[in-house]
C-alpha positions, 0 to 999 in steps of 0.5 A: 683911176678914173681920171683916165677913163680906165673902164672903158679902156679895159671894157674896150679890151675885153677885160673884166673887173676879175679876170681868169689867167690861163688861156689856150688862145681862142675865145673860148680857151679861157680856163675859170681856176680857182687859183690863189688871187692877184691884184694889179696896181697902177705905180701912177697912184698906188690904185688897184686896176684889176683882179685876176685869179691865177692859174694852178698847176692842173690849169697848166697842164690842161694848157700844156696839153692843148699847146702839144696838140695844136703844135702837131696841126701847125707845124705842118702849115706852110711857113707863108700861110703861118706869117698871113695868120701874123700879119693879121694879127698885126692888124689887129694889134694896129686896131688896138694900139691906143688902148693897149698903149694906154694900159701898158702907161697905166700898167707900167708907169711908162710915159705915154709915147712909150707905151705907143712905141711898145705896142708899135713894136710888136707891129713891126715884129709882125711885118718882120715875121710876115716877110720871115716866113719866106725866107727861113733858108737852110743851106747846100753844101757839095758832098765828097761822095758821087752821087750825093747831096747835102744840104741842111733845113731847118725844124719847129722845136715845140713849145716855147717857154716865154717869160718876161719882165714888167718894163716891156710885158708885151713888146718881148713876148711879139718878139719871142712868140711871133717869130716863134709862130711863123718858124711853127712853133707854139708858145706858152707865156708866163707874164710878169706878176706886176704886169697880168692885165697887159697880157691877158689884153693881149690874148684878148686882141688876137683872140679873134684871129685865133678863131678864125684859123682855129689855131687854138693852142698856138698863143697860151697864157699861164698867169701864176707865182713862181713856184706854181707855174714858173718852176714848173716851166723850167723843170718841164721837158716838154718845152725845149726851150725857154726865153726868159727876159730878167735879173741876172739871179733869174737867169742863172736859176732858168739856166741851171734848172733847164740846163739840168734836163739838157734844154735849151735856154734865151736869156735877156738878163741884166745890162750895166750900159755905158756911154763913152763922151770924149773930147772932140765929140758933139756935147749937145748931141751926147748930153740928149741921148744920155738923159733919154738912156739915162731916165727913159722908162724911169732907168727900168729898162735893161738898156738904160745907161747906167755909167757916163764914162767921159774926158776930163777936159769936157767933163765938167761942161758936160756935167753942168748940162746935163744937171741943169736938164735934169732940173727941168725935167718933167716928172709925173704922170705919165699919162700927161702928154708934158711928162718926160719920166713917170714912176719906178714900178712900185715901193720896192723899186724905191728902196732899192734905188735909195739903198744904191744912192746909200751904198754909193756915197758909203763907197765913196760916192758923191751925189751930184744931183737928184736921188730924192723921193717926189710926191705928186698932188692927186698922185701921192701913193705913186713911186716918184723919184728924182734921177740921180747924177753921182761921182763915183769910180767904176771898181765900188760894188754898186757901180758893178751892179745893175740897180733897175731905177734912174742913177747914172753913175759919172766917171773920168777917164784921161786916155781912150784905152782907159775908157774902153777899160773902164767900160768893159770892166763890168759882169754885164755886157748888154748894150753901149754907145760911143759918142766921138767925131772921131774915125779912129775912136769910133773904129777902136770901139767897134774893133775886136778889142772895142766894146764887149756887149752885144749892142755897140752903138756910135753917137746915139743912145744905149736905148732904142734898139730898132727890131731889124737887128738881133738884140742881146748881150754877152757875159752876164747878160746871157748871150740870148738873141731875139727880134731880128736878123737870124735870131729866128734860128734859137726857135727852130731846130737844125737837120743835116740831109745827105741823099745818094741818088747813085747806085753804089755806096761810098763812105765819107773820108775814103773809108772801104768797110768789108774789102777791097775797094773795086777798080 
């Protein structure tokens, strides 16, 4: 790892060559457990970054704890003054931002201007929060009784269980944890296990505003194995809700086990993403967006698109250019400014993208291009594959599955209510994108009987969500909603006011209780 200057990023971070995976935020709330020890590798080369020693269940209720008493203090600081304390951590995020982009490549595998455009995320989710905190409205309503008012407010839950995958470790956590903060909760983040050194940088950057406020226990980070500190999470009932960002076999284990104790869940679970290409739309426009969807992130994001569902008069034009921009991508590492698409996470991910390919052919699939494991001089232990182009029809098993890695699946349709057929015929309902020039497609496809995910898109790709609107799907993908818009209301809790300002009693719906009503 020396080739990218990797200690003086980390040194630059505040990270160590063995770090301590349990913090109430501040400097000095860093907790030195003897905990079980976990190693970072880099998917660029297969190296070790970092060590870290993870947290036990003592350390977790040692931070829990903190978490408790810090919510107490701030969920009676005024909203505004929260979303000052935000915008300068933003600031602080901005002062950092090349040196986090840089391990979150390292960390990750994602090519360069995505770790920029992560990092930028949660600045922007920072701006978003500062201007939240003046506008977390309740309503008024007109009372039947003389007399009276009524309107509702809104409440800080607690503490909020954050949870989130190694394709965004950071960007996911702004979204949940900022928000959160300025709605006067605190937060406790559980990181994914192949992504510790990003978070804990995190904790590092913000430290110092963390100091500043001494609002130590607002921003914690527990770093442990699932049965240690992630079940613990879900059992506990002192944390009302928990945001979970994974697999859709990871959210129905959150949803059971929370839902067992009657807390409240948001889940960002698995996407099938489809595109839809008709006859009359701009070729060159759709094939762009289609390669970004298709191998941004090496196909690890929960947006990727995964089906390419297009007309049968244009399909093999649009196939064959696709293919031959497939050839001339550039692969490798993601630190090079030239590289398009670096490696899938680790020697799993492999597996389980050359066992999808398999199954696919066995169920009648034709590969058409790609779907081959690459080795990259200098780079040889890394995770390199070719992005796969295959034939298939969208009722095999594997195309109803999400597989996290570069395939795109390519299917025919004839008529526009066969593709919207098709593409709702998922368990998935994540994100997808139409690319017509026509109003008549591009209206059915947003109508009511339309696209049936939570992100419906016309002419650019399933990826890219900007953090203005809220972000989520339907169906398998959970329902959850974060980043924008009014998602800011799953952080917070609902109250019903009502005040008799008169000198009688009246009841709702006319009700006399204990005689007669009097003249």
């Amino acid at each position: 790892m020396k080739k990218y200057n990797i200690e003086s990023i980390l040194k630059s971070l505040g990270i160590e060559p063995v770090n301590y995976g349990a913090t109430s935020g501040s400097s000095a709330g860093w907790i030195e457990t003897g905990g079980e020890e976990l190693i970072s590798y880099s998917p660029i080369d297969g190296e070790p970054i970092a060590k870290i020693v993870q947290a036990r269940r003592e350390d977790y209720e040692t931070i829990l704890k903190r978490a408790r008493i810090a919510f107490t203090k701030f969920r009676m600081m005024p909203a505004p003054r929260r979303g000052e304390i935000i915008r300068e951590i933003g600031d602080t995020l901005l002062k950092k931002k090349q040196d986090l982009a840089s391990l979150i490549t390292i960390e990750t595998g994602k090519i360069r201007p995505e770790g920029e455009g992560e990092v930028q995320e949660m600045i922007d989710i920072a701006h978003f929060a500062v201007g939240l905190s003046r506008q977390l409205y309740g309503s008024t309503m007109h009372s039947e009784r003389p007399f009276h008012r009524m309107y509702e407010q809104w409440h800080p839950l607690g503490i909020v269980g954050i949870i989130t995958a190694f394709n965004f470790p950071v960007a996911v956590w702004s979204w949940n944890a900022l928000v959160a903060a300025v709605c006067g909760d605190v937060n406790l983040f559980k990181p994914s296990s192949k992504a510790p050194l990003t978070a804990i940088a995190i904790q590092k950057t913000i430290a110092p505003v963390v100091d500043k406020y001494d609002i130590d226990g607002v921003f914690n980070l527990v770093i442990g194995d699932r049965t240690e500190i992630g079940d613990t999470m879900l059992k506990d009932p002192r944390i009302p809700l928990i945001s979970a960002t994974g697999s859709v076999a990871m959210g129905k284990k959150v949803a059971t086990e929370v839902g067992g104790r009657l807390g409240r869940t948001l889940l960002e679970l698995g996407g099938n993403n489809a595109v839809i290409v008709t006859e009359e739309s701009d070729l060159d426009l759709a094939a762009k967006a289609v390669l970004f969807g298709a191998v941004g992130t090496a196909g690890q994001r929960c947006t990727s698109t995964r089906r390419l569902i297009v007309h049968h008069s244009v399909k093999e034009s649009f196939v064959k250019k696709l293919v031959s921009m497939y050839r001339r991508l550039p692969i490798g590492d993601p630190m090079e400014p030239e590289t398009l698409m670096g490696p899938l996470i680790d020697k799993k991910a492999k597996e389980n993208m050359n066992a999808a390919i398999e199954a696919a052919v066995d169920q009648g699939g034709e590969i058409i291009y790609g779907g081959t494991s690459l080795t990259i001089k200098g780079l040889e232990n890394g995770f390199y594959v070719t992005p796969a182009l295959v034939e298939a029809r969208n009722d095999l098993q594997i195309v109803q599955q999400e597989t996290f890695a570069p395939i795109l699946y390519v299917i025919t349709y004839n008529t526009f209510d066969e593709a919207i057929e098709i593409h709702n015929n998922v368990p998935q309902g994540l994100s997808s994108s139409l690319f017509t020039n026509s109003v008549k497609y591009q209206e059915r496809f947003l109508s009511h009987a339309g696209s049936d995910c939570g992100i419906a898109n016309v002419n650019i790709a399933t990826s890219g969500a900007e953090i203005g609107g809220a972000f989520g799907g339907e169906k398998e993908t959970g329902g959850g909603r974060e980043a924008g818009s009014d998602a800011w209301k799953a952080y917070m809790r609902r109250q019903t006011n009502t005040i008799n300002w008169g000198d009688d009693m009246p009841l709702a719906q006319g009700i006399v209780f204990g005689g007669k009503k009097e003249e």
